[in-house]
Each structure stands twice: as structure tokens, then as C-alpha cells.
C-alpha positions as CSV (number, residue, x, y, z in Angstrom):
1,X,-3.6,3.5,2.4
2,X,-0.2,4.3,2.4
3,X,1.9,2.6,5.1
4,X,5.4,3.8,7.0
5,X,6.2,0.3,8.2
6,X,5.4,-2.9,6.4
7,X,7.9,-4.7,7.8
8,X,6.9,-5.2,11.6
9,X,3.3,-4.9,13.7
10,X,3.7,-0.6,14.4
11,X,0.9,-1.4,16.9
12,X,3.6,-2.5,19.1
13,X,4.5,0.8,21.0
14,X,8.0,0.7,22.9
15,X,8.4,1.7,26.3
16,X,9.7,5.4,26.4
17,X,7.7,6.4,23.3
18,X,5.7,9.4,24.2
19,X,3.7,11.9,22.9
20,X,5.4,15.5,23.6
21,X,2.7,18.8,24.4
22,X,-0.6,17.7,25.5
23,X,-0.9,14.5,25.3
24,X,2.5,13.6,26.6
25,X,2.6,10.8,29.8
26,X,-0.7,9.2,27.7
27,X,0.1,5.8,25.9
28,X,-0.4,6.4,21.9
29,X,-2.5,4.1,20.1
30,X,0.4,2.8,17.6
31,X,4.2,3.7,17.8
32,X,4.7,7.2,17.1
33,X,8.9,6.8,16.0
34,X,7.2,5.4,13.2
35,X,4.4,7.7,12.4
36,X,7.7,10.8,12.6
37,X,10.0,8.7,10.7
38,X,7.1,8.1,7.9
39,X,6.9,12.3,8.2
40,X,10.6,12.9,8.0
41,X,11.0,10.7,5.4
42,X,7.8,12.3,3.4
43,X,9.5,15.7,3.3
44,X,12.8,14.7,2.1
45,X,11.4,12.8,-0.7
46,X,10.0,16.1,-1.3
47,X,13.4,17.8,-0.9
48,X,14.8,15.6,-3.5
49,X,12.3,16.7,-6.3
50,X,13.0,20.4,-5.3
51,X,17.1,19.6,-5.6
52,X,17.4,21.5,-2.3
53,X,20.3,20.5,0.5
54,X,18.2,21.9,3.3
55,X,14.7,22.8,4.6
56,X,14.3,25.5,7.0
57,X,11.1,25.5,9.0
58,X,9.6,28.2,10.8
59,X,5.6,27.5,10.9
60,X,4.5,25.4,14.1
61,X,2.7,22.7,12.0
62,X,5.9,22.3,9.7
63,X,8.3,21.9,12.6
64,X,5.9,19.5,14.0
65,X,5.6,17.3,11.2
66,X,9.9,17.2,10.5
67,X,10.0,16.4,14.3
68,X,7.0,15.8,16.6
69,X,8.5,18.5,18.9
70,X,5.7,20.5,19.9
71,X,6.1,23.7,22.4
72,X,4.1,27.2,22.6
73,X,2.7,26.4,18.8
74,X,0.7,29.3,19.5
75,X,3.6,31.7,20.5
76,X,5.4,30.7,18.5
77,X,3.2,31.6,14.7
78,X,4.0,35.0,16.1
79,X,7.7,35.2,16.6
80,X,10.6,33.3,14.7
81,X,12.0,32.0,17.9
82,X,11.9,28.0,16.8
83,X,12.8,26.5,13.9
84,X,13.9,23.3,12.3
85,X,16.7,22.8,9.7
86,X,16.4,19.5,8.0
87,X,19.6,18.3,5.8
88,X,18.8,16.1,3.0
89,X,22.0,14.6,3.6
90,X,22.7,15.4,7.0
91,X,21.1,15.9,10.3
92,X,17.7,17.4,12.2
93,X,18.6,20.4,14.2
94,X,16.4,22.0,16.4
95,X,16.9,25.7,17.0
96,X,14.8,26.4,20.4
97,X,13.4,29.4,21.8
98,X,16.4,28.6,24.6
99,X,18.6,26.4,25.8
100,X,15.7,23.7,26.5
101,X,17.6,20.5,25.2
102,X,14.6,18.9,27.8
103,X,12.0,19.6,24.7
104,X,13.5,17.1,22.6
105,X,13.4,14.4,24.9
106,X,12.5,11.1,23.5
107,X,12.0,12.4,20.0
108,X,14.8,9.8,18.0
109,X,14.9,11.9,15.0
110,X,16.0,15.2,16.5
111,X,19.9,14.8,16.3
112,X,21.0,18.1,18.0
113,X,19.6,20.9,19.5
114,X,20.2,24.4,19.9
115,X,19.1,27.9,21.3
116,X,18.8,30.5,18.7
117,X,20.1,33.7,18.3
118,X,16.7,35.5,18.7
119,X,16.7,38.0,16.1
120,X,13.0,39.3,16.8
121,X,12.5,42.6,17.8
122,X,11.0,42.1,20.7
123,X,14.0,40.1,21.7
124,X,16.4,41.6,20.3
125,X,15.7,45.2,19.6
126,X,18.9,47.3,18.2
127,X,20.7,43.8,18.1
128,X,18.3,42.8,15.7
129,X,20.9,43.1,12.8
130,X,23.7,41.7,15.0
131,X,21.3,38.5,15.4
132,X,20.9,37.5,12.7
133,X,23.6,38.1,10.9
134,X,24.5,35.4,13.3
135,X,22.2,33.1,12.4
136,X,22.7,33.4,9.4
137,X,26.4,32.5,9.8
138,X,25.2,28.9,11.5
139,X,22.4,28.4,8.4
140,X,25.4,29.0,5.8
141,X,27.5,26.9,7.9
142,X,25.1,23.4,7.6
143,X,24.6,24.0,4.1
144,X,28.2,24.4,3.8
145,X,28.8,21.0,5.5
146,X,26.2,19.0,4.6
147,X,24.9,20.2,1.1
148,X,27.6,18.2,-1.0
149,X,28.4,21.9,-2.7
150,X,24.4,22.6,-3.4
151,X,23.3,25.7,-2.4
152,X,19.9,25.8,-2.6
153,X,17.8,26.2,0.7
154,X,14.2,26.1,1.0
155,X,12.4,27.9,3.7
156,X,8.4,28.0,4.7
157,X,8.2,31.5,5.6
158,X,10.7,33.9,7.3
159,X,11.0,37.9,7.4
160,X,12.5,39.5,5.0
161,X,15.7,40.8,7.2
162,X,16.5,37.7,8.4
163,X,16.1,36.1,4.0
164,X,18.4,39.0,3.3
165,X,21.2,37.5,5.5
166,X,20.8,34.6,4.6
167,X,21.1,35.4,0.7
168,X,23.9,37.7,1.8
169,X,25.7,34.2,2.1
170,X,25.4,33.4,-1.3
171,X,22.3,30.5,-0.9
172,X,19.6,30.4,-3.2
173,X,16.1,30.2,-1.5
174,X,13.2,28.4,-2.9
175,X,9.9,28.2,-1.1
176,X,9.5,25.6,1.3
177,X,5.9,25.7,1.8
178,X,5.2,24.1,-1.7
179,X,7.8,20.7,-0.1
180,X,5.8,20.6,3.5
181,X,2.6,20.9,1.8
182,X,3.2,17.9,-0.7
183,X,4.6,16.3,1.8
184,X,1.9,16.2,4.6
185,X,-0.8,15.4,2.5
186,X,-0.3,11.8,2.1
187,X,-1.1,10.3,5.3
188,X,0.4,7.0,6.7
189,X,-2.1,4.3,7.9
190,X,-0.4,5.4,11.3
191,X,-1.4,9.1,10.9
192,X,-5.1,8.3,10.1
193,X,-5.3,6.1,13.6
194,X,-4.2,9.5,15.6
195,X,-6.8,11.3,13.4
196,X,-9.3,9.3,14.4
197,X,-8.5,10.1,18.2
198,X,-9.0,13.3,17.3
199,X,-12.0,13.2,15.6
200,X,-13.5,11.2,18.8
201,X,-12.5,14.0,21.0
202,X,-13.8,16.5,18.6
203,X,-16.9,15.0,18.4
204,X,-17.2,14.0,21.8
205,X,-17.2,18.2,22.0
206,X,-20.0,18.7,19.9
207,X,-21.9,16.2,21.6
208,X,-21.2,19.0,24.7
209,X,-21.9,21.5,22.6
210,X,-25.3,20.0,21.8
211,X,-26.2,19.4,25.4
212,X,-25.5,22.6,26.4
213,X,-27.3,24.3,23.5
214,X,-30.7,26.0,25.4
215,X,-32.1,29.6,24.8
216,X,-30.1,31.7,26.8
217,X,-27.0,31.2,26.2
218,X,-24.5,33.2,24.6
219,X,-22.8,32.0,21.3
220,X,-19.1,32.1,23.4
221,X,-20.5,29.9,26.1
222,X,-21.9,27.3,23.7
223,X,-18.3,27.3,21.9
224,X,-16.4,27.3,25.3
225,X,-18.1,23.6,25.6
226,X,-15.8,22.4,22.1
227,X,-12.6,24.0,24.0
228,X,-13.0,22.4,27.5
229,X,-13.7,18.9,25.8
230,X,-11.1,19.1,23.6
231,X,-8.3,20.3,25.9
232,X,-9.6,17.8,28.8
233,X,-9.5,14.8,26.4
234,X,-5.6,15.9,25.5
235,X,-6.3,18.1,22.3
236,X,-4.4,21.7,22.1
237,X,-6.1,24.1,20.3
238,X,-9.2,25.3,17.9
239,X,-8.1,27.5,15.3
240,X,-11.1,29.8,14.9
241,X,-14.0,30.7,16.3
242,X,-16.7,30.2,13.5
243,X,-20.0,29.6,15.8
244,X,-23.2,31.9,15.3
245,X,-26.6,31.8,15.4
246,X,-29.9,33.1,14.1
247,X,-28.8,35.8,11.8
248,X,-25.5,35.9,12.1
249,X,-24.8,33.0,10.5
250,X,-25.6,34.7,7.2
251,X,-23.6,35.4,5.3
252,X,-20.8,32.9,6.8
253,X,-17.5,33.6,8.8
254,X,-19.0,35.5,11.8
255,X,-17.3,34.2,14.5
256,X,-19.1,33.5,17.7
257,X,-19.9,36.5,20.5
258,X,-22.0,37.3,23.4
259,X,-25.0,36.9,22.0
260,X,-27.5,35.4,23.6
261,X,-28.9,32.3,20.9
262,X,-33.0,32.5,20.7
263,X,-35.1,29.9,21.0
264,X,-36.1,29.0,17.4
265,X,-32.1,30.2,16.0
266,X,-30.6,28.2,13.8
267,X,-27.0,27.9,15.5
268,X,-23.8,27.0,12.6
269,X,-20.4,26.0,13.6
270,X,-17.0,25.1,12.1
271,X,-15.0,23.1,14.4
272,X,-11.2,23.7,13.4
273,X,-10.1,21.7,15.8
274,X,-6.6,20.9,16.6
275,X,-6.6,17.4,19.1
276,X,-4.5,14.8,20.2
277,X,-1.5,14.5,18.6
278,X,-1.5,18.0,17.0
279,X,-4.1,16.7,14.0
280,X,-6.8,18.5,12.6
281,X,-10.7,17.8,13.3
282,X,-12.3,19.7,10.8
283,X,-16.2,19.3,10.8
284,X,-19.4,21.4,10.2
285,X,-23.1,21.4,11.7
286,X,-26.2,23.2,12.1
287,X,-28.8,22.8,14.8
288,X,-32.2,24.3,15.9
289,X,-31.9,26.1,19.1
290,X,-35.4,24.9,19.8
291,X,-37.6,21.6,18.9
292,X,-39.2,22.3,15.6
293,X,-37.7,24.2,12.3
294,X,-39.5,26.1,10.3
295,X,-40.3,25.1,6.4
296,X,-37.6,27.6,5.3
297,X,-35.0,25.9,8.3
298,X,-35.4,22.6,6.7
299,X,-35.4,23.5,2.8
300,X,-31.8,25.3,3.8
301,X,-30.9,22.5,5.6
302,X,-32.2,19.9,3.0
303,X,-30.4,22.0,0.2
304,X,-26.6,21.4,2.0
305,X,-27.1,18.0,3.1
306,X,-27.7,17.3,-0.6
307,X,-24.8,19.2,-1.5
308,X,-22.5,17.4,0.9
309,X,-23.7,13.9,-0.4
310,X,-23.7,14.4,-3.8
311,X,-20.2,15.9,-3.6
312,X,-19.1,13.0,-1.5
313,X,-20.1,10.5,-3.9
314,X,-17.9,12.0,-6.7
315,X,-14.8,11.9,-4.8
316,X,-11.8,9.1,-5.7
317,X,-8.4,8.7,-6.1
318,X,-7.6,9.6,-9.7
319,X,-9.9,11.9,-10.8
320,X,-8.4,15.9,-11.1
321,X,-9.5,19.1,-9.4
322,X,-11.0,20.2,-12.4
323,X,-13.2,17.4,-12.7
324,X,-14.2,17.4,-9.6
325,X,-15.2,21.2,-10.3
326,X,-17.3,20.0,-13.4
327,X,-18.8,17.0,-11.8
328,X,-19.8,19.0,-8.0
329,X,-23.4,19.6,-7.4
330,X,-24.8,22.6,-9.0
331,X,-25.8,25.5,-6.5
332,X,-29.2,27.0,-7.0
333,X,-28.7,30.7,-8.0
334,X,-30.1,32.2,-5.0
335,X,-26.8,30.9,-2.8
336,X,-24.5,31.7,-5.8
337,X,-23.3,34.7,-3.6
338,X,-22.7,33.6,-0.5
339,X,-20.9,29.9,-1.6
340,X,-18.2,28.2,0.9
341,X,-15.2,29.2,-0.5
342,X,-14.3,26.1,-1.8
343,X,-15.9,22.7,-2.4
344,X,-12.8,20.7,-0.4
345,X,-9.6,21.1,1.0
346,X,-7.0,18.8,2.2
347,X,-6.6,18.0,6.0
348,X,-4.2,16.9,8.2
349,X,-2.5,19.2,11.2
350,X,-4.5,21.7,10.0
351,X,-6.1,22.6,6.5
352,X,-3.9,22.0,3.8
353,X,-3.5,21.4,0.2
354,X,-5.6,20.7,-1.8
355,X,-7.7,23.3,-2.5
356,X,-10.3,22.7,-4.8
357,X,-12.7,25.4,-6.0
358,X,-15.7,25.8,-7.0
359,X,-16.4,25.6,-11.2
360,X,-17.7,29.1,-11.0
361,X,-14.5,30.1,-10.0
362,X,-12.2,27.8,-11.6
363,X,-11.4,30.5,-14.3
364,X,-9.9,32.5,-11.8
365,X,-7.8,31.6,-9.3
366,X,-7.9,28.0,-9.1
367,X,-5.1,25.1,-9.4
368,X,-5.3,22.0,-11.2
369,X,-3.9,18.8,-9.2
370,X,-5.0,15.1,-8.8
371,X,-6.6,13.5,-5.6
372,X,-4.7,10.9,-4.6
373,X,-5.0,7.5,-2.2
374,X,-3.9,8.6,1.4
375,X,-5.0,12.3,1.3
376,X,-8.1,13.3,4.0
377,X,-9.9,15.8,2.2
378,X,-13.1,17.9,4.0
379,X,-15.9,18.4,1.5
380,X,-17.7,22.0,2.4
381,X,-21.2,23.4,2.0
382,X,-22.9,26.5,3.2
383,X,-26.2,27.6,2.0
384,X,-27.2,31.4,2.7
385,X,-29.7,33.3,0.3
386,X,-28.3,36.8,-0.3
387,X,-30.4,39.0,2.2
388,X,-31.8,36.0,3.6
389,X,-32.2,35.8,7.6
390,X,-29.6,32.3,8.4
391,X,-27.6,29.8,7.1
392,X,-26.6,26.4,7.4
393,X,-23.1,25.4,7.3
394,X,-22.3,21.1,6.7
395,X,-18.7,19.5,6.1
396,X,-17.3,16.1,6.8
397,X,-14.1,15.3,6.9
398,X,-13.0,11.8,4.6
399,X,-10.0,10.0,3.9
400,X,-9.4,9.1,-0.3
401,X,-8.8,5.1,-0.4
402,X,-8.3,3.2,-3.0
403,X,-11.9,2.1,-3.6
404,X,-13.5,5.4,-2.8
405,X,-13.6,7.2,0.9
406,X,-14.0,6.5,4.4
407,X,-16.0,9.0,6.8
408,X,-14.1,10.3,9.7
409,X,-16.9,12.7,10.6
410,X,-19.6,10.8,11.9
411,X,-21.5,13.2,14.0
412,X,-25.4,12.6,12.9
413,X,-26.9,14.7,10.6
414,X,-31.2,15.9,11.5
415,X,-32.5,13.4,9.1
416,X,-36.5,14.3,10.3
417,X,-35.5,17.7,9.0
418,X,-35.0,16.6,5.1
């Protein structure tokens, strides 16, 4: 497992380290100045393959990962008010929604902070042009001092008048998703001991969940249970809302309502979890609302569960995507339509690259890549006849090590139903 700090016990956690957003005031369980500067130093390494001078950041996970700071993530995917721009050379500046220097406030690697020029409509309205013509001015101006005479700026995702002023300053744009995606999905032995914190609050949530789960009760009360765990135990948000039951949960991606779950429902659910320390908790289960399945319950059930296994046993560093495709367990052809869309995707503050697809659909659409010690990977199943009545939807969530995988998901499967 790749390690940030080699060099010293990172267990050791100065006083004064904290965790901003929901966790903060809590004592981490290893130094997080070392788990950021593992991050920060991931995406520049990144930066230097891309020959860029800069890295502008606009998506909430991405300026969390280049600085820990962590502040209406929510909000924020909505409106470019907050941003990071990361020098390769150079420093970490912090463009807030205001003049909130108080955000920052024991994060090391954040070396100045500033309010931005809020060129959002909302904000701004008729000044939108005015704006950001003025941010664009301050963008040109770091690359200007710190770029060594490159030009070349990479950004995650920005709207298109505020990319047209920045051009307008004679900077070549690349995309910056393709350097924050590279770069997260490596994880630091650091960074798989906070996502095992999550996973304990996640599945401390399903065990709720599961308690909770008697006929009656509507599909949003069930999935309130995951939400008051995880934002009691210090998590901050779930991402979806991919709970059903009985016959909604084929085919897959309903996501949970008020309807009341019948005794003898299957009930389905995707956690999407984002806990403590802003990292991703991405499991699957099925359960009978109810004490015995039925035969046709427990062959759909018996069906993922050997899809899930057999793909986990594949998995290692070293081997490609598309031999991983090749090698996957075949689906029978009555689930052909209604697959998971993929067989496993990366993990980390949220899903992430990779993506690997199924071989049925390599031909079209699907990217070739290598798995790699130090990525957490979920491995996917769902198992829905075309016109048949439910579904049952199985992941776990792994990390790739150098001998095979670990299991971060641990949340018991119903054995007595195979």
C-alpha cells in the first residue's frame, strides 16, 4: 500500500490538527497534514505529466482533495463560488465564497486565501461580465507569476463564460478532471485508515437500517435511518437515494419514496455514502422485508452473491480492464437487460476512475487501463429478469494490494438464503 510518510510514525497526531466540516473538534485517527500533503503532492505529480503551471478546481471533492478545506460542498456543486488554484511551482490559493479567511484555519497547505469575484448569476446578475472578466485578470495574473512563462492551465469544470475570459488572456486550457482523477485514485495507507472510519459509520447505518426494517414503513423512513447514523457519527452526506422495495427495485435506479414496504418485499439499497473525513462508503444489500424468501427470492439472491464472489476473486494489481472484462462472471441471459452498469468502479471521496465495463459492452464505450496497488475499487452486481417482479442489488467495496484485495465492506451477506 502506498505510503505518504515513511520517514516518521504518522500515527502521531499533533496538537492543533483537526478535521474541518463535520468532523472538526474530533481527534483523527492518524495525522491528517500528512494524509493532505500525500494529496497535494499526488496531483502535482499529475500536473507534471500534463506540462501544466496551474490547476484550477471548481468541483467540491477536487478542492477537498488539493486542500482538506471543506465548506457548503453541497452548495457549492451548484454555483462556482469556491475554488482552488494550485501552482506547480508556486502556491495554494483558496478563492472563498467571501472573505472567510476563518475556513482555512489549521489547514498548513493553504498559503493564502481569498474572496472571489462572484461571477454567478445569481450573484452577480448584469455584473456577470464585469466579474469575471475580473477573475479572470487574477487567474492570468498567477500564471503569469508562477508558471516560469508556461501557459497552460488545467481546469475540472467551469462555465463556458467564465473559460472564455480566461482564454481571452491568451492561456491554453487542458482538462483538469483527467489530473484529479489520476491523482485520487491511489490511496495513501493514511487515506485507507479514514476510509475505514467511514465504512464503520456506514455500516453502523445499515445495521439501523436493518432494525428498523418492519412492514409498514415507507421506503424514505427506512433510508432516513442511513442519514441520521451517518451524520450523528460525523459523516456529511449520501449522494443518492437508491433504496426500494418489492417491485420497484426492478429494473434498478428507483430511488426510495413513500411507499409503504410489504411484508414479504425484497427491499435493495445503494449506500453512496459520504462519512467522516469526506470519504466515500460505497456498499450494496438486499434484505427480506419478512422472515422467509421465496424459491424465486433466493435463486436472485444466490445468482448475485455468485457474481460478486467470482468477480472478487479475479481482481489484482496488474491485470487490465479488459481482462478483467474477459475474465468477469458470465450473466445468464435472462439479466442481460437489466446489468449494473458496470462490473467496478474506483472509490475514494466519491466514485471515481476506474470504470470498468462489462465485456458485453466493451466494444462500445469502454476504456482500457490497469488496476493498480493502492486503488479501492467497488465490484457491482444486480440481478433483475426483464419483466420480472424484484431485484437484488450486492457490491462491496475493496482495496487492490499487492497480494490480492482486502474487504472494506463487511456487512454480512443472508448465507441460509444461497
Amino acid at each position: 500500500m502506498p505510503s505518504s510518510n515513511n520517514s516518521h510514525n504518522s500515527s502521531a497526531v499533533p496538537e492543533g490538527v483537526v478535521q474541518h466540516g463535520a468532523m472538526d473538534y474530533s481527534r483523527p485517527p492518524v495525522n491528517l497534514d500528512v494524509v493532505r500533503r500525500y494529496r497535494l503532492d499526488r496531483l502535482r505529480q499529475e500536473m507534471m505529466k500534463h506540462d501544466v503551471a496551474g490547476l484550477l478546481l471548481f468541483d467540491p471533492l477536487n478542492t477537498r482533495y488539493a486542500t482538506d478545506s471543506s465548506n457548503m460542498q453541497i452548495w457549492c456543486t451548484h454555483y462556482e463560488t469556491r475554488c482552488v488554484f494550485v501552482a506547480l511551482e508556486g502556491p495554494v490559493i483558496l478563492f472563498d465564497y467571501g472573505p472567510y479567511p476563518h475556513l482555512t484555519d489549521g489547514l498548513s497547505l493553504v498559503d493564502e486565501h481569498r474572496a472571489i469575484p462572484p461571477f454567478y448569476y445569481f450573484a452577480a446578475g448584469d455584473l456577470v461580465e464585469e466579474r469575471v472578466r475580473e477573475f479572470a485578470i487574477q487567474i492570468d495574473d498567477l500564471i503569469s507569476n508562477y508558471g516560469g512563462g508556461n501557459r497552460r492551465l488545467a481546469i475540472d469544470r467551469l462555465s463556458f463564460i467564465a473559460t472564455d475570459a480566461i482564454r481571452e488572456k491568451g492561456l491554453t486550457l487542458l482538462d483538469g478532471q483527467a489530473i484529479t482523477e489520476r491523482a485520487r485514485s491511489i490511496k495513501s495507507s493514511e487515506e485507507i485508515v479514514l476510509m475505514e472510519a467511514s465504512m464503520a459509520v456506514c455500516e453502523a447505518g445499515c445495521r439501523a437500517m436493518e432494525d428498523a426494517l418492519v412492514p409498514g414503513i415507507t421506503e424514505n423512513a427506512l433510508w432516513a435511518q442511513l442519514h441520521e447514523t451517518n451524520i450523528r457519527l460525523g459523516g456529511e452526506w449520501i449522494e443518492t437515494r437508491l433504496l426500494s422495495s418489492g417491485p420497484r427495485t426492478n429494473p434498478w435506479f428507483r430511488e426510495c419514496s413513500m411507499r409503504p414496504i410489504e411484508e414479504g418485499d425484497l427491499v435493495s439499497f445503494d449506500t453512496d455514502l459520504i462519512g467522516p473525513y469526506g470519504y466515500c462508503s460505497d456498499m450494496s444489500r438486499s434484505w427480506l422485508c419478512g422472515d422467509k424468501p421465496s424459491d424465486e427470492q433466493r435463486r436472485l439472491y444466490s445468482l448475485a452473491y455468485e457474481q460478486i464472489e467470482t468477480n472478487i476473486a479475479i481482481v489484482k494489481a496488474g491485470l487490465s480492464f479488459a481482462e478483467i472484462s474477459e475474465k468477469c462472471w458470465s450473466i445468464p441471459e435472462e439479466f442481460i437487460s437489466n446489468r449494473y452498469s458496470v462490473l467496478m468502479h474506483g472509490v475514494g471521496l466519491a466514485d471515481e476512475y476506474p470504470s470498468i465495463k462489462h465485456s458485453v459492452d466493451y466494444d462500445t464505450g469502454a476504456y482500457n487501463g490497469v488496476l493498480e496497488e493502492g486503488m479501492t475499487i467497488c465490484v457491482e452486481s444486480f440481478i433483475g429478469a426483464y419483466g420480472g417482479r424484484e431485484g437484488v442489488k450486492l457490491e462491496e467495496q475493496l482495496i487492490v494490494t499487492g497480494t490480492g484485495v482486502k474487504r472494506m465492506s463487511t456487512y454480512p451477506y443472508k448465507l441460509d438464503w444461497l
